[in-house]
N, C-alpha and C positions, 0 to 999 in steps of 0.2 A: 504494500500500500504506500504512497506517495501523500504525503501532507503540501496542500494547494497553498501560495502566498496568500492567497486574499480569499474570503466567504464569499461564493456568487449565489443571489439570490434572484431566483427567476423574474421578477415581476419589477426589480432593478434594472435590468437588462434592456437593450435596445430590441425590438422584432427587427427578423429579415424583409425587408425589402424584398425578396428573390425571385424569381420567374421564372418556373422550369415548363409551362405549357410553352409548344411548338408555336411558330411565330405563321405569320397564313403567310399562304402561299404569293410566290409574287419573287421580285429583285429587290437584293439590299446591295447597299454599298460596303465592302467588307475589307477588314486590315488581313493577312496570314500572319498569325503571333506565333505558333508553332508547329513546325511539322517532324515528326518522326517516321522511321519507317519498321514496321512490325510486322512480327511472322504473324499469319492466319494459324487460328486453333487448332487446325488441322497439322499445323506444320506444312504444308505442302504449299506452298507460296507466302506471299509476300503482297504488303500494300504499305501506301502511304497516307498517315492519320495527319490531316488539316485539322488546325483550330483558325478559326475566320472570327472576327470580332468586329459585331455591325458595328458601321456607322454612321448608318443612313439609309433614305433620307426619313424612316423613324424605327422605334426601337435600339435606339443609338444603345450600346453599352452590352447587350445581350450579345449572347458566345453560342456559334453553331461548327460543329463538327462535323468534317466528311472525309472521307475514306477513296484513293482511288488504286483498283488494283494494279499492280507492278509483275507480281509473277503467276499463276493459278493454274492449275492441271488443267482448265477448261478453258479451251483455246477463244472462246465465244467470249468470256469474260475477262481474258486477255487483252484482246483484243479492243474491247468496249473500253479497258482503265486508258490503255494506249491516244482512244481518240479524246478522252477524258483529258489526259496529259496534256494533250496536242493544244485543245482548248485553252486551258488554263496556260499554260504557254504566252501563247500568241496575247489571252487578256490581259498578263502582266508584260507584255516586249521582253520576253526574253526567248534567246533562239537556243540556247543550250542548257542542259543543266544536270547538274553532278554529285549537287549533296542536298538534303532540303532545308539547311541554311540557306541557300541562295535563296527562299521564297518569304523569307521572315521581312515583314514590314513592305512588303505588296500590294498595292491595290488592285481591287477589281470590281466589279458587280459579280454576284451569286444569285442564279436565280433559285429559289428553294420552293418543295414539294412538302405535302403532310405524308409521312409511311404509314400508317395504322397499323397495331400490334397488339393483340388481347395480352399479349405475356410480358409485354417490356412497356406500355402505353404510348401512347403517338410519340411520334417528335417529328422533326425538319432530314429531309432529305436534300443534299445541292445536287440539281439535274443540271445546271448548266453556266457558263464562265462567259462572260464579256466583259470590255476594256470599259471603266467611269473616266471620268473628268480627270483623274488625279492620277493613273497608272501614266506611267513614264517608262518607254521601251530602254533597254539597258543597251548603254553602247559598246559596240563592237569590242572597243578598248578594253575593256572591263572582262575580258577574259572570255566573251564570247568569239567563236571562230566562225568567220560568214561563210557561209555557203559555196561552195564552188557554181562558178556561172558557166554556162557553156553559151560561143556567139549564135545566134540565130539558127547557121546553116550546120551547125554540126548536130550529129544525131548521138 
């Protein structure tokens, strides 16, 4: 047992504020605060865990999380995280990317879905990534490599 510095009595105490119901459906404007990349339960691939932190243009302050796969036995959902990527990409200007540091402090829009669940209760799905006002394409400079161009007439 652990003896506490100070008596907390409940009715002293400030209430939460907090809001854990799903936000509707619709675009927010949203920050990337952090992404990790995590094995699936299964072990048998891999994704990567977004935290987006609205802000805008309401429900400022509220935290939604989304998931895009990276590796998975099922080539279908492979594939789907891939165009996912590709998305999210192009909404923040970025042509490369290598750790998901690079996405921390991102803007984009998020457009979000309700999932319904009798076992875990609703919450926010992100179905889809566009550029806001405020994402700023990352330059060249900055350790992206462009593209190789080929002239017109070469195939």
């Amino acid at each position: 047992m652990a003896k506490l510095e100070t008596v907390y009595v409940e009715s002293d105490l400030p209430k939460s504020d907090r809001n854990f119901d799903p936000l509707p459906p619709g675009w927010y404007d949203v920050r990337i605060t952090e992404g990790e990349v995590k094995q699936t339960k299964a072990g048998t691939g891999s994704y990567l865990k977004l935290r987006y932190d609205v802000e805008g243009p309401t429900c400022q302050g509220r935290v939604v999380f989304g998931n895009l796969n990276l590796r998975n036995p099922n080539p279908e959902a492979e594939r789907i995280g891939g165009q996912q990527m590709g998305e999210l990409l192009r909404a923040v200007g970025m042509a490369r990317l290598e750790d998901s540091d690079q996405l921390i402090g991102k803007t984009l829009s998020v457009k979000l879905s309700i999932k319904e669940s009798e076992q875990y209760g609703n919450s926010n799905e992100v179905k889809a990534f566009k550029a806001n006002g405020s994402a700023q394409p990352t330059p060249a400079a900055a350790g992206a490599k462009p593209a190789a161009t080929k002239p017109p007439w070469a195939k």
